[in-house]
N, C-alpha and C positions, 0 to 999 in steps of 0.2 A: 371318447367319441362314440355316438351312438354306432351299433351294428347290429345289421340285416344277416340273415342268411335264407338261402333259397334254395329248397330241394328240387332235382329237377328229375322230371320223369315225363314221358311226352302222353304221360294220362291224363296231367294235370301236374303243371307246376306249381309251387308254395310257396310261403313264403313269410317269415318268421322274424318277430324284431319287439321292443319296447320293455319296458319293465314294472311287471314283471315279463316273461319274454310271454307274445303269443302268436298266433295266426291273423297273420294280416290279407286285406283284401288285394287279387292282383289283379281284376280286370271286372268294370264296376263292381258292386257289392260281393264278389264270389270270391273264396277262398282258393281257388282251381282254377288255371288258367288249360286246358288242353293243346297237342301241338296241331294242330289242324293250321292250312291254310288254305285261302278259296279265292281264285280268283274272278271279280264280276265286274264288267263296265269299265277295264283299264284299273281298276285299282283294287290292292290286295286286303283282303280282308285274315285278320289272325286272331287263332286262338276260339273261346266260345262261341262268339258270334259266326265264327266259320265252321263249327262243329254244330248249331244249327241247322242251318242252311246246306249242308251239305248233300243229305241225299235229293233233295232238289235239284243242285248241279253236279251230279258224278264225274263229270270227265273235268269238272273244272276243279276239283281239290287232293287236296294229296295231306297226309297224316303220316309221314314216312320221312321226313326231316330233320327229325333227333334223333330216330332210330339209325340211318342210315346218313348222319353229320358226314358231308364230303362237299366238293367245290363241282362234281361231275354236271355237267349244264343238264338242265330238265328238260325233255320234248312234249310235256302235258300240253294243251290247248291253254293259251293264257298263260303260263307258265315259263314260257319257252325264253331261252338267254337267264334265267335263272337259278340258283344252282339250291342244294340243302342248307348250305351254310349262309348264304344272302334268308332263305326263311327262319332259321333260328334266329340271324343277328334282330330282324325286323319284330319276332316274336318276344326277344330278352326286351329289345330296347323299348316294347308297351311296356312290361312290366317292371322294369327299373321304373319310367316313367311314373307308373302309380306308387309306388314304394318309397320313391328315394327321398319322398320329406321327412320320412322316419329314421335318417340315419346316414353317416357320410362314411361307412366302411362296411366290405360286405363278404364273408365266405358263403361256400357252394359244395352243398353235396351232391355228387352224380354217380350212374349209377356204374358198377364195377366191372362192366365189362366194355366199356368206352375204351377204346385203343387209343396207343399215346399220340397216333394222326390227330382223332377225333378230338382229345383234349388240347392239344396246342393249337387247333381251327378254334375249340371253344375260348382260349387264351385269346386269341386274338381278335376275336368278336368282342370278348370284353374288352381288349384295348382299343380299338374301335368305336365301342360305346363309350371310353372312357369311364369304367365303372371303375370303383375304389376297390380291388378286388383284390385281397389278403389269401387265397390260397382254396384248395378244395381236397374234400374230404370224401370217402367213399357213402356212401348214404347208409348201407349195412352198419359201419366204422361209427356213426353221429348216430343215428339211430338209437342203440344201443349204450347204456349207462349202466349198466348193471351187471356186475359178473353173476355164472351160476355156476358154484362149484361144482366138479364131480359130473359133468356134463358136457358131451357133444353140442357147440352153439352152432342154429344154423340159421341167417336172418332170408325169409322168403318176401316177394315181391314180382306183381304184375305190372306190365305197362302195355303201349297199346298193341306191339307186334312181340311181344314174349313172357312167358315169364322166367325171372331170375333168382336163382338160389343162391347164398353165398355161405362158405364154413369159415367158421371165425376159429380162431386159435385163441385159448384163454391161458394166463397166467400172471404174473403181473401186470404182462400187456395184455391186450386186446391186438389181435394181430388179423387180416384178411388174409387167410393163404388158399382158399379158391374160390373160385366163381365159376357155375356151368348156366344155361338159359336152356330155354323149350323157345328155338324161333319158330314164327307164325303161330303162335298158341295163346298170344294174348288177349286183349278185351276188345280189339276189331275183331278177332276172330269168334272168339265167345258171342260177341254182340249179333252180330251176324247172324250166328246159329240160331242165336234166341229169338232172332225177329224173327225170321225164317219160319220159325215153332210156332211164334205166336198167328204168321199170315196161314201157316197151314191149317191153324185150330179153325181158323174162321171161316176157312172156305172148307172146311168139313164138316159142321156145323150149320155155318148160315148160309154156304155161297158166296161170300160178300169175299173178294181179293183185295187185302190194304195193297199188294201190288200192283194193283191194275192204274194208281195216278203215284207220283211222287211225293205228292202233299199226304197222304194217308203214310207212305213209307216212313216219311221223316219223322211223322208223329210217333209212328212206332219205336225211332232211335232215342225221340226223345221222352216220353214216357216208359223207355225201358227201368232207368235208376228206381223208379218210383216200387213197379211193380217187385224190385229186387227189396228194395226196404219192407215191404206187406210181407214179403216171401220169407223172412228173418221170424216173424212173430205169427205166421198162419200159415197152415199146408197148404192155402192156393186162394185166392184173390178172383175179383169179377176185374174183366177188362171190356168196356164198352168204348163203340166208334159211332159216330152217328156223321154218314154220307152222305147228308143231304138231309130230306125228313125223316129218311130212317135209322132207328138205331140198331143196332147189330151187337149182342154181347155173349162172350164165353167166357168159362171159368176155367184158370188155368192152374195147374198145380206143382206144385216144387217140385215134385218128381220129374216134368218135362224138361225143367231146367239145371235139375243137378247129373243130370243123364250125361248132357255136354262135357260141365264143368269137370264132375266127377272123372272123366275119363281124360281130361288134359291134368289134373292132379295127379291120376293114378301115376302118371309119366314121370311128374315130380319125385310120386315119390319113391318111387325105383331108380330116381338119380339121386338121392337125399342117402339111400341104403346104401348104394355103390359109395359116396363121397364120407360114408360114414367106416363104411369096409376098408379102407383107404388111408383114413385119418391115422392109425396107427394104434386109436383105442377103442376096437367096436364095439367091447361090451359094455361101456360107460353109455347111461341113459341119454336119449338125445331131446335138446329145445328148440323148440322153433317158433321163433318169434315173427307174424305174419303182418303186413303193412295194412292198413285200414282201406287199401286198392281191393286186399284180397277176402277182407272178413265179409263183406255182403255177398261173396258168391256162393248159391248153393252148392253142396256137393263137396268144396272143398275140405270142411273138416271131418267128414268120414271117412274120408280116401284117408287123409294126412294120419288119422287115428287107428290106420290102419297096422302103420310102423311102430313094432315091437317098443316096448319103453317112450315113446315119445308124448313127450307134454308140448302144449300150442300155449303162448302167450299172445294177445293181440297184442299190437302198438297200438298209439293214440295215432291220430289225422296230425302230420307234419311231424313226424316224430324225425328224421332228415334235415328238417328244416331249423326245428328248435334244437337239435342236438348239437349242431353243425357250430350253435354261437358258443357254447360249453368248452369249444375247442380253441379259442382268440387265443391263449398263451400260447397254445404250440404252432399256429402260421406265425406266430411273431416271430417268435425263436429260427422259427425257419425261414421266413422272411428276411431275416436280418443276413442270411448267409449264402442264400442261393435263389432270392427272388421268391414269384410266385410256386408251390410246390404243391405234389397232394398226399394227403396224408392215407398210409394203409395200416396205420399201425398207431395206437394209443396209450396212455396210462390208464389203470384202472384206479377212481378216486379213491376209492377203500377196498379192499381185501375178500370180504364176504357180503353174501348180501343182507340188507337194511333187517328184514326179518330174522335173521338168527344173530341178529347183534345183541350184544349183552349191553350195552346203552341204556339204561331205564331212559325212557321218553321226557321224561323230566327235565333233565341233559340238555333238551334241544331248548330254542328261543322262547318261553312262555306266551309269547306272543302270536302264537300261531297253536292250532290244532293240533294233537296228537292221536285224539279220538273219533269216531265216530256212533251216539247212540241214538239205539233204535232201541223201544220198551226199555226192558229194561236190562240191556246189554248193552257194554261199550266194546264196540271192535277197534284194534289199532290200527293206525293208516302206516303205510311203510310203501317204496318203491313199488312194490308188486303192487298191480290193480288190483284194487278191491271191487268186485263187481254186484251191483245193489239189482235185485232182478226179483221175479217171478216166477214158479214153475221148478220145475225136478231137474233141471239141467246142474252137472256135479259141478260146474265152476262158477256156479252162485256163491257169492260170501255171504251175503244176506240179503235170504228169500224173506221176502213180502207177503205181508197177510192175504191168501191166496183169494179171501173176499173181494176184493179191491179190485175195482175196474182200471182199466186204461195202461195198464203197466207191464211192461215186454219183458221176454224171458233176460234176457239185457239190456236193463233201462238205462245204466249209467255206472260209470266206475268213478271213483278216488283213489287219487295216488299220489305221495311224495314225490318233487323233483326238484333239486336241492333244498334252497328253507321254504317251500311252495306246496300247497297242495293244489293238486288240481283235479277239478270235477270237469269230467267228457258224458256230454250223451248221447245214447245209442237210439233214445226213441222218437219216435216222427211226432208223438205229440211232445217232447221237449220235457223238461225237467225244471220246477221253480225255485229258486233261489232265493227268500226273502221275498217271495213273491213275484219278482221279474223272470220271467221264461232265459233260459240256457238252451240254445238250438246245438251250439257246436263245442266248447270248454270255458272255465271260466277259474277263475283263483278264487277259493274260498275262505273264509276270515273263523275265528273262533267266537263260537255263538252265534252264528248261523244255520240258519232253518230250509232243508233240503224237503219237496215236498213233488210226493211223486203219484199220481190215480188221481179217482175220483171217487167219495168226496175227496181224498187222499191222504198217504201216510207221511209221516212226520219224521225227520232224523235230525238229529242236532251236531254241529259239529264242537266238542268240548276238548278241556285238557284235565289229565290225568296227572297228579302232584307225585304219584308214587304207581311205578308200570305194572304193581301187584292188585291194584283199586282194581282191576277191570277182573 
């Protein structure tokens, strides 16, 4: 039977199914459903459409639902005889709604500091929905498919009112044995700030208050993501309003917004050193594997690289989501004995990682990739992203002919996940595959033409007969 799984984060829910597995849409065409609700005219609006609209109506929405899962009745305007758990059931049950023709059984990874209150209301919201709901998993726990040996794992993650840390325990298993958060330090709060920056820039400059009407406000919530994606590939971006017949524009620069960010990291990672002082091995190097919530924000990876030994891995977008279905044999097993369960503890599928295996690539299905070339070098693809980029940054695998317009210092990665390669892209102008644009990830085939700039470069995806060739 097909299966769904769904990461849930009140940033944006996910949501992950088909074969090969990938990101499904959960509320029209978006991969991201957020938990906002809004209520207008008698009836409740959820999810994007209410994270729109919201600073339009302030007193009429509340984002604080998942975070704060309980039965306590609400006294908002509109709101009121309501409670957080009547807005999550109303929020799951849009997004079953759009998903469930893709599959009639479904695991859930949430996030690790949900109390077992909160989890047995989310239990029974699913039973309520009637969902086919096989068990749940910690999102750090799915996430995560890869051991690193000889290393402190510590999976990081933002959501709307926190961010959360969590240290995994490696050895055969994969084990969660803590989780600490930063509450209020999330991306309401982040957001907030930055709009905040962005209305101060313009009335210090032009005069012009985006707060002086609510239509300018909201516009600034929601062209914030945008100016974050420019902020990735350029020290600072123009942002124009135009009020009427006039336009009004400032330039703003990364440094305004990793000032924020940087300084709610710094917190992280002074809890990341304690939980490492703690663990029982602090001189072992530490990893930190950071959620795709957390890679667009400024500021973060300076702060995070700030801690002694420590390497950053991103994950992919829905890495919770897709990892979650990886795990069907052990809710079944567990299923079979004590109902719905959640899993904090795993098997690890091999021993070491994909890169230091003595495997010649050979070994694997001939039907699929092993390589990636560019000129005239073939890189191997393995579990670790390989990140195809532009510019001096050290966790380029391969940098691009630095001629070449249009291509981000992280245009895109390739990565094994199980017999799958899969290509994600990082760039706003998108990545061609055989010619068809890749906005978000896609499964790539052997003998396939990756093609990235303007006029643009060229990579092939081939296989190697003998792991010595390259």
């Amino acid at each position: 039977m097909p299966l769904l799984g769904i990461e849930l984060s009140d940033a944006g829910i996910m949501a992950a199914g088909g074969e090969p597995a990938q990101l499904l849409a959960v509320e029209g065409g978006e991969k991201e459903s957020p938990g906002f609700a809004l209520s207008q005219e008698d009836h409740l609006i959820i999810g994007k459409d209410a994270q729109n609209k919201a600073r339009l109506n302030p007193r009429l929405y509340t984002n604080h639902f998942w975070d704060a899962l309980n039965t306590e009745p609400l006294k908002q305007p509109g709101l009121e005889g309501k409670n957080h758990g009547e807005l999550a059931y109303f929020h799951l049950a849009k997004i079953w709604d759009t998903i469930k023709r893709h599959g009639d059984e479904l695991v859930m990874s949430v996030p690790g500091f949900f109390t077992h209150q909160q989890l047995s209301l989310l239990l029974g919201i699913a039973n309520e929905l009637s969902l086919p709901l096989k068990g749940f998993a910690t999102t750090a726990l799915a996430a995560l498919s890869q051991p690193y040996p000889e290393h402190l794992l510590f999976h990081l993650d933002i959501h709307l009112h926190r961010v959360e840390i969590t240290f995994l325990e490696q050895d055969n298993h994969l084990l969660q044995r803590d989780t600490k958060t930063l509450p209020g330090k999330g991306l309401t709060y982040l957001s907030a700030e930055w709009v905040k920056a962005i209305a101060d820039e313009f009335v210090r400059t032009t005069r012009f208050d985006p707060f002086d009407q609510a239509i300018y406000e909201q516009e600034l919530y929601l062209r914030l993501p945008q100016v974050l994606r420019e902020l990735q590939t350029d020290s600072s971006t123009t942002f124009a309003m135009k009020p009427g017949s006039q336009t009004y524009s400032v330039t703003l620069h990364y440094d305004l917004f990793a000032k924020t960010s940087g300084a709610v990291f710094r917190e992280a990672a002074h809890l990341i050193r304690e939980m490492a002082e703690q663990s029982g091995n602090p001189a072992l190097p530490l990893l930190l594997a950071v959620t795709h919530r957390i890679n667009p924000l400024p500021g973060y990876r300076e702060e995070l690289e700030k801690i002694p030994s420590a390497q950053i891995v991103e994950l992919e977008p829905g890495s919770g989501a897709l990892g979650v279905l990886t795990l069907k044999d052990r809710f079944t097993a567990h299923t079979a004995n004590h109902g719905v369960s959640l899993l904090t503890s795993r098997p690890w599928k091999e021993t070491r990682p994909a890169q230091e295996s003595t495997t010649p690539p050979a070994d694997r299905d001939m039907a699929g990739p092993t390589h990636i070339l560019y000129g005239n070098r073939a890189y191997p693809l393995s579990p670790k992203p390989l990140t195809i980029g532009q510019g001096a940054a050290d966790d380029i695998s391969i940098r691009i002919n630095d001629q070449a317009a249009g291509i981000s210092p992280k245009h895109c990665t390739l990565q094994l996940r199980g017999d799958d390669v899969i290509l994600v892209n990082y760039s706003t102008g998108g990545t061609l595959l055989d010619g068809t644009t890749v906005s978000e990830t896609a499964v790539v085939k052997l003998g396939q033409i990756i093609r990235i700039g303007t006029p643009g470069e060229e990579l092939r995806l081939i296989t190697c007969v003998r792991s010595n060739e390259t």
